[in-house]
N, C-alpha and C positions, 0 to 999 in steps of 0.2 A: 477245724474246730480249735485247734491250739495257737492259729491266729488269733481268731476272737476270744479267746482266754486271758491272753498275753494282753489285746489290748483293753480288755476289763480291766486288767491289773493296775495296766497303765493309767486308767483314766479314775479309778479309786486312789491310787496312788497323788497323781494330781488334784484329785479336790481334797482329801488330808491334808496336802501342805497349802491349798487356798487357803481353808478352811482354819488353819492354823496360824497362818502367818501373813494374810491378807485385810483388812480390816471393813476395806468396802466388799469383799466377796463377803466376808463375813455377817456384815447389814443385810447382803441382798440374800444371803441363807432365812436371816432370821425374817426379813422381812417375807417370803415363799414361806414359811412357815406359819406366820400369823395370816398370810392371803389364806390359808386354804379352810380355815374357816370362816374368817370372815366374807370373803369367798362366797360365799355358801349362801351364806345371809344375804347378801350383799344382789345378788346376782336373781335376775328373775326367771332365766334358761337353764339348761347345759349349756349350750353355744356360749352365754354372756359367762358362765363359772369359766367356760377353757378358756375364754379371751380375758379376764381379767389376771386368772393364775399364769396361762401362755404371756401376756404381758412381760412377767415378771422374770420367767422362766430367759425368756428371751434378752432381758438384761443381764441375766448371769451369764450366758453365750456369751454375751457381748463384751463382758467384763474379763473373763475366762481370755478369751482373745486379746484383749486387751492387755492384758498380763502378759501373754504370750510373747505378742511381740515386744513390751518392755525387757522383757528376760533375754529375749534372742538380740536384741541392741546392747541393753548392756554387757553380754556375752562376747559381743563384736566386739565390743569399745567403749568407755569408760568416759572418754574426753570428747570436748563440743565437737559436732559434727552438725549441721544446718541437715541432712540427710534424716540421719536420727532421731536430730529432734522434729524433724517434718512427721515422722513416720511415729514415734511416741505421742503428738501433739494429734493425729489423725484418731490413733487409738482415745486416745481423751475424748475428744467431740464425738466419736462414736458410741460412747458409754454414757456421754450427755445426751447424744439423739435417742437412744433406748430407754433413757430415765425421762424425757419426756413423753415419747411413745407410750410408757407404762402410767406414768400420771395422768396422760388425758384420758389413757380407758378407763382406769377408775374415780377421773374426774366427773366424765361421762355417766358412768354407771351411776354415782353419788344422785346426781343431776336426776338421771330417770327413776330413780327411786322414790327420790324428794316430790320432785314435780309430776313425776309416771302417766303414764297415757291411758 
């Protein structure tokens, strides 16, 4: 039980200083914040509310991570490295492929809303 305490700690710990000090975690807070209502509206299921709010959820994973490994690079090292930047440049397109992912389900949703069946 004092594992999973410790790593509660740890992981409120970690979205404080996202949260704080991160700009794009920061957007995709606010942005999971305005989904969940409009969310609501938005959505003609449950199923369509968790996949359009999951969407979103799942760009902050992705950013979250993202982060992570910039932090453990620049931890390693500081100066150019083709390595590095392969592995920073990875995290990048990974947090493009989730900000897409996230747009076409709510592009979609928009879509069946407008036009619905």
């Amino acid at each position: 039980m004092l594992r999973l305490i410790n790593a509660f700690r740890n992981s409120v710990r970690a979205f404080g200083r996202l949260v704080r000090f991160e700009a794009a975690f920061q957007q995709e807070v606010f942005l999971l914040l305005l989904s969940l209502p409009v969310g609501w509206f938005l959505a003609r299921t449950w199923r369509g509310y968790a996949l359009l709010v999951g969407s979103l959820v799942v760009l902050m994973i992705v950013e979250v991570l993202n982060t992570a490994v910039e932090a453990a690079c620049n931890a390693l090292s500081r100066e150019f490295n083709p390595d590095i930047q392969l592995a920073k440049d990875c995290g990048s397109l990974a947090v493009l492929l989730a900000v897409i992912l996230a747009a076409g389900v709510w592009l979609l949703a928009l879509v069946d809303l407008f036009l619905g069946t």
